[in-house]
N, CA, C and O of each residue as an XYZ file, in Angstrom:
296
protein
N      81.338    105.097     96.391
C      81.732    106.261     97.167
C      81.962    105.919     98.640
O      82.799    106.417     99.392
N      80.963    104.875     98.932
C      81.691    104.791    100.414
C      82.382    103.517    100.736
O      81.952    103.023    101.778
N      83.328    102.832    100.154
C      84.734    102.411    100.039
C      85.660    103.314    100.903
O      85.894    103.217    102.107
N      86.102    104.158    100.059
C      86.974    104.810    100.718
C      86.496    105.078    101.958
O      87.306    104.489    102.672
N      85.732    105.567    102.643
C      85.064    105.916    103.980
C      85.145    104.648    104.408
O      86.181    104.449    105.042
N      84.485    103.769    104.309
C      84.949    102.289    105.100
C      86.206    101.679    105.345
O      86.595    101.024    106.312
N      86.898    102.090    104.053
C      88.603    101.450    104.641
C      89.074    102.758    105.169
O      90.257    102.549    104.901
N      89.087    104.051    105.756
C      89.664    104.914    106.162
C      89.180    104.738    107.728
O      89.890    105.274    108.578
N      87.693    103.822    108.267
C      87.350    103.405    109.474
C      87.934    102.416    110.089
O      88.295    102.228    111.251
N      87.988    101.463    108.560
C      88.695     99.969    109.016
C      90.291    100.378    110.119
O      90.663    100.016    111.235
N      90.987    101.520    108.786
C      92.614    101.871    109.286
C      92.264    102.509    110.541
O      93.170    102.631    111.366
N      91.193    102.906    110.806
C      91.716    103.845    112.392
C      91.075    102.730    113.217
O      91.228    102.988    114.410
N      90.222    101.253    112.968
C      89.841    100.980    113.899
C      91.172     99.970    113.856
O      90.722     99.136    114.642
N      91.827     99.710    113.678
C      92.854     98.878    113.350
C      94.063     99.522    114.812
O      94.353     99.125    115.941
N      94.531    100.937    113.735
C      95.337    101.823    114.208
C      95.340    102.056    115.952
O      96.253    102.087    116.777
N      93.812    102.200    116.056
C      93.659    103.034    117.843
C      93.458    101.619    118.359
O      93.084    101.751    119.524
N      93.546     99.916    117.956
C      93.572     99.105    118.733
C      94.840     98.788    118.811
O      95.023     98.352    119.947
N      96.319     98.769    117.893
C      97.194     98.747    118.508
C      98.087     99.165    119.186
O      99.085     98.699    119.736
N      97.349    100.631    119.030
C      97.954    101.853    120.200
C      97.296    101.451    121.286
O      98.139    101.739    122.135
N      96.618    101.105    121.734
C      95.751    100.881    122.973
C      96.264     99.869    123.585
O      96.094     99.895    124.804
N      97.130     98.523    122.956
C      97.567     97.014    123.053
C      98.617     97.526    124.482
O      99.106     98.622    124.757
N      98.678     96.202    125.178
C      99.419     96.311    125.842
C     100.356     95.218    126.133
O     101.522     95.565    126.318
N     100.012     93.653    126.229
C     100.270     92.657    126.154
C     100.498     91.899    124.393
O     101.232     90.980    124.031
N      99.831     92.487    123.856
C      99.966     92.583    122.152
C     100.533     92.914    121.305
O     100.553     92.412    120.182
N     101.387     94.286    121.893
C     102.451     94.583    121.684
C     103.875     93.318    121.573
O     104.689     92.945    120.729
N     103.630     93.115    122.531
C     104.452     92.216    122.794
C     104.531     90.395    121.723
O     105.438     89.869    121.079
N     103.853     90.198    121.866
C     103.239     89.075    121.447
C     103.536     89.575    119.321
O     104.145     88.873    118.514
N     103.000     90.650    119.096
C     103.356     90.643    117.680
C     105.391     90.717    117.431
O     106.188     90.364    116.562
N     105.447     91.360    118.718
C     106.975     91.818    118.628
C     107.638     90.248    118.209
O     108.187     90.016    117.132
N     107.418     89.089    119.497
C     107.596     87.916    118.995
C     107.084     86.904    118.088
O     107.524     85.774    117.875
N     105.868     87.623    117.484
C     105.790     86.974    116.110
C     107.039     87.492    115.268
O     107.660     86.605    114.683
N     107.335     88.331    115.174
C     107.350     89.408    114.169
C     109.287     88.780    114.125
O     109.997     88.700    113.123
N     109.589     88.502    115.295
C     111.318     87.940    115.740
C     111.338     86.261    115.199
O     112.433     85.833    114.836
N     110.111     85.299    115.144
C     109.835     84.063    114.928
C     110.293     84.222    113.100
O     111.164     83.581    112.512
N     109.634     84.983    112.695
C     109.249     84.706    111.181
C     110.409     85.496    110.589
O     110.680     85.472    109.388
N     111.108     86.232    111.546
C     112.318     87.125    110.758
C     113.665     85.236    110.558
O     114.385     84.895    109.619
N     113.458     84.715    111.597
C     114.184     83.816    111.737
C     114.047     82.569    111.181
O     115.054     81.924    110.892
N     112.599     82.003    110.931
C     112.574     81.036    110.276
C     112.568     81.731    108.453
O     113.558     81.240    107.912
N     112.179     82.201    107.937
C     112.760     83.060    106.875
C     113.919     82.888    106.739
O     114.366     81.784    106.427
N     114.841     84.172    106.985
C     115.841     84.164    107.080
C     117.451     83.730    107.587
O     118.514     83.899    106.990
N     117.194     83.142    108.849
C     118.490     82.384    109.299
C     118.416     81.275    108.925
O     119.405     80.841    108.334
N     116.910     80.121    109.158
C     117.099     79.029    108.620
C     117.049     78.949    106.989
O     117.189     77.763    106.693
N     116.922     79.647    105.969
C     117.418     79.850    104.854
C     118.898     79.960    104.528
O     119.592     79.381    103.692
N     119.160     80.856    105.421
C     121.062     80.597    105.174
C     121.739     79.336    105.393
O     122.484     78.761    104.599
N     121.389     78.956    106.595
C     122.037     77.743    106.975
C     121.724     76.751    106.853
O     122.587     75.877    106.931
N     120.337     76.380    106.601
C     119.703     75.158    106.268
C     119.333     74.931    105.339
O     118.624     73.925    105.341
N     119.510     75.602    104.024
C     118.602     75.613    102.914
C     119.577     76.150    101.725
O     119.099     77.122    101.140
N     120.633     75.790    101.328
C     121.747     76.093    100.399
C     121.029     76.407     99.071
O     119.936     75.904     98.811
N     121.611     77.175     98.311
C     120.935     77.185     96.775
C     121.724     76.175     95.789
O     122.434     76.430     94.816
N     121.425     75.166     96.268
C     121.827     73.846     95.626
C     121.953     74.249     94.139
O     123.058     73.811     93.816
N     121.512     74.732     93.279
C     121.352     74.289     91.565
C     122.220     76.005     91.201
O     122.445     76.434     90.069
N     122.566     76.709     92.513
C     123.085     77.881     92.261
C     124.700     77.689     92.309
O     125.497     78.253     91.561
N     125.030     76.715     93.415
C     126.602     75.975     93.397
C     126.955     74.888     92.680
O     128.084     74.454     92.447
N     125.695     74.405     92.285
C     126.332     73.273     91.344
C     126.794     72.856     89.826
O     127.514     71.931     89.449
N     126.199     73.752     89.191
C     125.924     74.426     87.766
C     126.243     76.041     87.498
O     125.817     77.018     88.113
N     126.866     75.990     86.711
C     127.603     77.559     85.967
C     126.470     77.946     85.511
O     126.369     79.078     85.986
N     125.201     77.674     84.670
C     124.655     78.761     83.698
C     123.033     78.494     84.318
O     122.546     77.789     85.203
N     122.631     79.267     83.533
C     120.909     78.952     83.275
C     120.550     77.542     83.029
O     119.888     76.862     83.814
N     121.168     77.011     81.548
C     120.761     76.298     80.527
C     121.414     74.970     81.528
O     120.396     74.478     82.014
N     122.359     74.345     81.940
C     122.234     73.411     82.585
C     121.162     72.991     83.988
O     120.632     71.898     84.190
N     121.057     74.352     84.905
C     120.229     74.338     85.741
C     118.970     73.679     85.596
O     118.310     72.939     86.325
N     118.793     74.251     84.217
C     117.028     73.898     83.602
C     117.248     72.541     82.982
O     116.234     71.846     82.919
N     118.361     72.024     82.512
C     118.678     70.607     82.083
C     118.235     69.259     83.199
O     117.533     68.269     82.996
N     118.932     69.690     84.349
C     118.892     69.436     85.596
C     117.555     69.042     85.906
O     116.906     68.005     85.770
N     117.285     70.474     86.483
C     115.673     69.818     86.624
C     114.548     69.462     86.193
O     113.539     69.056     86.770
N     114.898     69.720     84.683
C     113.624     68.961     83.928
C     114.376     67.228     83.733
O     113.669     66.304     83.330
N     115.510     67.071     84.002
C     116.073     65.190     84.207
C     115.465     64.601     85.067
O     114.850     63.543     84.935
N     115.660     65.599     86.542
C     115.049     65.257     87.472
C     113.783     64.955     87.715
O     113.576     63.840     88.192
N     112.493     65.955     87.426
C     111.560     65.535     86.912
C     111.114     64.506     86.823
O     110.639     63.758     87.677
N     111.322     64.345     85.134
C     111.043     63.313     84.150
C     111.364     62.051     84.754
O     110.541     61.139     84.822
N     112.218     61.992     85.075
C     113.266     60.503     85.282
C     112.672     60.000     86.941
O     112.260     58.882     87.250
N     112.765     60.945     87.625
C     111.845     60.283     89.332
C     110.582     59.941     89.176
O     110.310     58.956     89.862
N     109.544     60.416     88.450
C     108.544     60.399     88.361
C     108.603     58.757     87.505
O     107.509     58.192     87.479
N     109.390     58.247     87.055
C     109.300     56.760     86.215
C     109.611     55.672     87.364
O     109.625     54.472     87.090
């Protein structure tokens, strides 16, 4: 029973510290711009879906990398 009462303290003690933030604000803002970018832009441009352009189906994809696999690992 008192779960709920403890995480309903946790959320407001959470809540009224980042309303209160002032410099923190800030600082999550540029986390928050860091991780949108390494995510997402360097995924587009740096990180191709290799086995998605190189192969038409499922069944070769999975051919692929179970060759790969098997065969580097020797």
């Amino acid at each position: 029973m008192k779960l709920p009462s403890f995480l309903q303290k946790l959320f407001t003690f959470y809540r009224e510290g980042f309303r209160n933030m002032t410099v923190g604000k800030t600082l999550w803002i540029i986390i928050l711009i860091k991780l949108f970018v390494m995510f997402v832009v360097l995924k587009i441009f740096f990180f191709p879906n290799y086995l998605k352009t190189n192969f038409k189906d499922d069944k070769s994809r999975a051919d692929h990398v179970r060759q790969e696999l098997t065969i580097k690992n020797n």
